[in-house]
N, C-alpha and C positions, 0 to 999 in steps of 0.2 A: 151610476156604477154598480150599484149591487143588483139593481133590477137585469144589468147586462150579465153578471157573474149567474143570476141565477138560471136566466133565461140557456143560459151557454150548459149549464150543470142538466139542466131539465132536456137538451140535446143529447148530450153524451148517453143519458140514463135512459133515456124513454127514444129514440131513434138510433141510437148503435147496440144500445141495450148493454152498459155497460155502468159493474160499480165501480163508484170515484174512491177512492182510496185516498190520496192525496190531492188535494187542489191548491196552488200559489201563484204568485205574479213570479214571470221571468223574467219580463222586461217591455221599457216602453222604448219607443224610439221620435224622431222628431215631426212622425205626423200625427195622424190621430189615434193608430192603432196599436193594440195592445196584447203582450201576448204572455199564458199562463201555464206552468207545469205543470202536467196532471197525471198521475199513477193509476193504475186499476188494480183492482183485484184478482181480477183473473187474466188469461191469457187472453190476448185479443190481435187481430189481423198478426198471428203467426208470430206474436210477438209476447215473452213471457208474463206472467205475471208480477208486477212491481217497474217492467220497463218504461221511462218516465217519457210520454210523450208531449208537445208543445201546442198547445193551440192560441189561434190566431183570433184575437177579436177586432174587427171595421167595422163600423157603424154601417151601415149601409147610406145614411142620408151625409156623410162625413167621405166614405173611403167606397172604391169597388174593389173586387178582390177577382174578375175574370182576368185580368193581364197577369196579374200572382201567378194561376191558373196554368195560362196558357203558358208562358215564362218558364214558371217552374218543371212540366212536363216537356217541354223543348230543350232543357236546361241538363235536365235528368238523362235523357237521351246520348247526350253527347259526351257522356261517362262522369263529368265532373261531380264533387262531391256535394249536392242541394238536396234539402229536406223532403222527403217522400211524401205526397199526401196521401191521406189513408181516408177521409172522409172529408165532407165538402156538402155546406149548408149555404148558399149563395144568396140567400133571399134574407138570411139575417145575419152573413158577412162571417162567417164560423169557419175556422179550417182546421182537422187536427192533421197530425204531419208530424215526421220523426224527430226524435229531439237532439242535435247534435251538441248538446251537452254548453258548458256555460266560460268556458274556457276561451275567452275573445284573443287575436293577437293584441291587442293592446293592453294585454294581464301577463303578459309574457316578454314586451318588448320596450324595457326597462330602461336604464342608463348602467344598469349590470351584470349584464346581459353578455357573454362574449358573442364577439361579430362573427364568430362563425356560426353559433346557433342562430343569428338572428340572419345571416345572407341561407341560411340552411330557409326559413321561413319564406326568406322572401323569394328566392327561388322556385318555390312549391307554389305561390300566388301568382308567379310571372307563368307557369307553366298553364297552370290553370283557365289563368286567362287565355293565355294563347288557345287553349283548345276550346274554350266558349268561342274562342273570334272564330276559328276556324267551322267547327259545329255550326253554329246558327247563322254561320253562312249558306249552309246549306239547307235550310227550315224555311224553303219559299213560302210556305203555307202561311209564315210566323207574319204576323202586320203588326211592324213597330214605328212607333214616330220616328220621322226625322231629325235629327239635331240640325232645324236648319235657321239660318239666320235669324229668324224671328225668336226662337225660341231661345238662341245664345245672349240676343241683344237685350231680351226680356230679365234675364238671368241676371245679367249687370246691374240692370237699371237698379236693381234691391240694394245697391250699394249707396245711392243716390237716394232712395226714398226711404232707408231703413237706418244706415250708418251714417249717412250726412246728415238729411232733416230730421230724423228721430233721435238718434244715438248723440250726432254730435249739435244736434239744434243748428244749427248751419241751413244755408242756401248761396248757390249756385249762380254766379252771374251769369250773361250771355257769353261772353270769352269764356269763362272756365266751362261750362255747359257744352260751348264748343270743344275743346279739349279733350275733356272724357267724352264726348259724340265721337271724335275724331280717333281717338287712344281703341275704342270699343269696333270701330269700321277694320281696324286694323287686326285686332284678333279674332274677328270671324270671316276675313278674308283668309287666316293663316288656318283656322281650323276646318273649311272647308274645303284647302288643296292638301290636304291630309287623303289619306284610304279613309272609307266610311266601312265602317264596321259593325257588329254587336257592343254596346259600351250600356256597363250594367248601372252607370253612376254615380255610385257609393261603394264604391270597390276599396274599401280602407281598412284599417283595423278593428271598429268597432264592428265590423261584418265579415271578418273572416275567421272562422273559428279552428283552436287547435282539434289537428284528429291525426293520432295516431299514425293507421291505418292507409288513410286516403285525405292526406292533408293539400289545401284548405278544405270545409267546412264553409258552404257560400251563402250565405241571405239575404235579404233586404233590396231584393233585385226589381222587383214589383215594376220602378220607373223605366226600366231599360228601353234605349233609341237606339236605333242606326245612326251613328257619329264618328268623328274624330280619332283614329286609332290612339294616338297618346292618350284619351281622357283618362281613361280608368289608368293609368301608368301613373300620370300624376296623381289621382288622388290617392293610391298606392303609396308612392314613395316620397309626397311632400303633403302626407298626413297632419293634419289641423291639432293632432292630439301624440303624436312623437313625431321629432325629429333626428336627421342621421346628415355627421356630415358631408358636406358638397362631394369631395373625392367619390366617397361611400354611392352618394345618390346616384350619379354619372357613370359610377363604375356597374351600375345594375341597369341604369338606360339602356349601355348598351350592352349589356346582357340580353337587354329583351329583343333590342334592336338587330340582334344576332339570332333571335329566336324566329323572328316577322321572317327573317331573308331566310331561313331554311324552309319555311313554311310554304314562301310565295306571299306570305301577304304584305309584304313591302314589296316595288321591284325595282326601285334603286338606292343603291349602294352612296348612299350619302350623310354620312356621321354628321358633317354640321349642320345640314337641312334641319333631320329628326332632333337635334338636341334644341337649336332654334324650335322645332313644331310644339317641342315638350314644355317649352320653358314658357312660349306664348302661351300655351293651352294651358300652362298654369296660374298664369294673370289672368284666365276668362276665369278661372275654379277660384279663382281665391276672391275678385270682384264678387264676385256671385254669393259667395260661401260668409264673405264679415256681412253681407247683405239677410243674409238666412240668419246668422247667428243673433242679427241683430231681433228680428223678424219672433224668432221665436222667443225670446224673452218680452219685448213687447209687448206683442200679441197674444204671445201664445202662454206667458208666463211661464216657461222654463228659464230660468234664469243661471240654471250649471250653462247655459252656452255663452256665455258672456267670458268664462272665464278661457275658453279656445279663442277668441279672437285678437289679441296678442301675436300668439306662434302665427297664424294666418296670417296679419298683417307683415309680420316679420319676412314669410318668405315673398309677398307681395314688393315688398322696397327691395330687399334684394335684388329678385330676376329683373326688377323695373331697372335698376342702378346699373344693367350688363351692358343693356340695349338705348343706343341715342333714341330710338324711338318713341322711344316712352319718358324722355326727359322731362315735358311739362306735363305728363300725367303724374309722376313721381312728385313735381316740386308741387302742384296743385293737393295733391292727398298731403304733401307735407303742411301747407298752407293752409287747408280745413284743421289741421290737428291741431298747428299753434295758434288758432284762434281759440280754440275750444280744449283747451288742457286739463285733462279730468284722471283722477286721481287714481283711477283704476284702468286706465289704457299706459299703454307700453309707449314710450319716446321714441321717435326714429328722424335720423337726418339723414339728410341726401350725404355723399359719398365725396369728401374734401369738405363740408362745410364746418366751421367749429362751433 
């Protein structure tokens, strides 16, 4: 780390030709990259003296950063509000770029919050998006992956190899193996008679930042596919790190759902399809996601994510408990839990049982 810090310091000063005035960590996030607040002394790309810009550190042999790149400037284009790159060191993973300040929506989106400042927030992120889906629709140039079967089924499986045989020491017979094979064929059948879109993700609160001006403030877009129009919806508004209730959520679905049909990017007029598309697509986000959380404490030894996977399972039994479909994917995760009851995971029953 400090050989990276320095090497990054020895960029700034000796190829922008600029003095550091300030240098700090602003933040990591949950790959391997890392990113730092940095001040100058003097004025630099048109921007004053003391204005605190953000740079981006990826290993190179860890992270690439041309989809960032390419991303961020298609992104930039289409008005919405993403950080500016102002220089770009790609051979040793370096990027500085505007600071949009540190102010996340999940510092603002409390349980004290009155609900009108906080549909004020989410309204500005529904918009948002709509105009990336609409934008980088038109960015033929842009080659994004496909969220396509392989890669949804892939997602899952972290749930299985991360939160059952790591997390919960479990293993899988051939009947329950069948089950979630069979529960998993089901939700990427449903997410791929969805519209395929621009979907950034990680479109959640920890990446959308307050701004004033031209609110959200959009980051961490780097992984973006062509996929599922609800994805980003869901990780939106059935956030791993706040919750809002059911009424609440449903009533900004179809907010959004009202926004697609003015657009043209829905073209039919069917409230229970899209709330069904949203609620599957959020049992593939939420498989996927206690599978990451797990993954990264593990692994990766962060271990603040252990304490998100709770609320994630919570909305996972929920939507599972709506739908007969998912009746023995529901009672099977209930089945791995009561064998394994560990003193820092949250209890859940199926729906009538005592």
């Amino acid at each position: 780390m400090p050989q990276r810090i320095e090497q990054i310091k020895q960029w700034l000063e000796n190829d922008i030709r600029a003095d550091i005035q300030t240098f700090e960590p602003a933040s990591n996030d949950a790959s391997f990259r890392r990113y730092f607040r940095v001040n100058f002394k003097q004025a630099i790309f048109d921007q004053p003296a003391g204005q605190p810009f953000i740079v981006m550190d990826a290993p190179p042999e860890k992270e690439t950063i041309s989809s960032f790149i390419e991303i961020a400037s298609n992104l930039e284009s289409t008005g919405v509000n993403v950080p500016h790159l102002y220089a770009i060191n790609e051979t040793d993973g370096f990027i500085l770029m505007f600071d949009l300040g540190s102010t996340a929506y999940l510092s603002l989106l409390d349980c004290d919050i009155e609900f009108e400042k906080a549909d004020k927030l989410y309204s500005d992120a529904m918009s948002a998006l709509v105009i990336m889906q609409i934008g980088m629709q038109k960015k033929h140039k842009l080659s994004l992956p496909a969220y396509d079967a392989f890669r949804l089924k892939a997602e899952m499986d972290l749930l299985s190899d991360w939160y059952i045989k790591v997390h919960c020491k479990e293993s899988l017979d051939t009947s329950e193996q069948a089950i979630l094979d069979q529960a998993m064929e089901s939700l990427i059948v449903s997410a791929q008679a969805q519209p395929q879109v621009f979907v950034h993700r990680d479109y959640h609160s920890r990446n959308l930042m307050f701004y004033k001006e031209h609110n959200p403030g959009i980051i961490d877009f780097q992984d973006a596919v062509v996929g599922p129009i609800t994805y980003d919806l869901v990780s939106l508004l059935r956030d791993s790190y706040i919750a809002w209730p059911e009424d609440a959520v449903y009533a900004w679905v179809e907010q959004y759902r009202q926004m697609l049909l003015r657009e043209e990017l829905l073209v039919n007029d069917d409230k229970e399809q899209f709330i069904r598309w949203f609620d599957w697509m959020g049992i593939q986000r939420q498989l996927k996601v206690v599978g990451i959380f797990c993954r990264l404490n593990y692994r990766d030894g962060k271990q603040n994510y252990l304490n998100d996977i709770p609320q994630t399972l919570d909305y996972l039994f929920k939507v599972c408990a709506r739908y007969p479909e998912f009746d023995a994917l529901l009672q099977l995760l209930n089945r791995v839990e009561a064998r394994n009851v560990r003193s820092d995971s949250k209890s859940h029953t199926i729906v009538g049982e005592s």
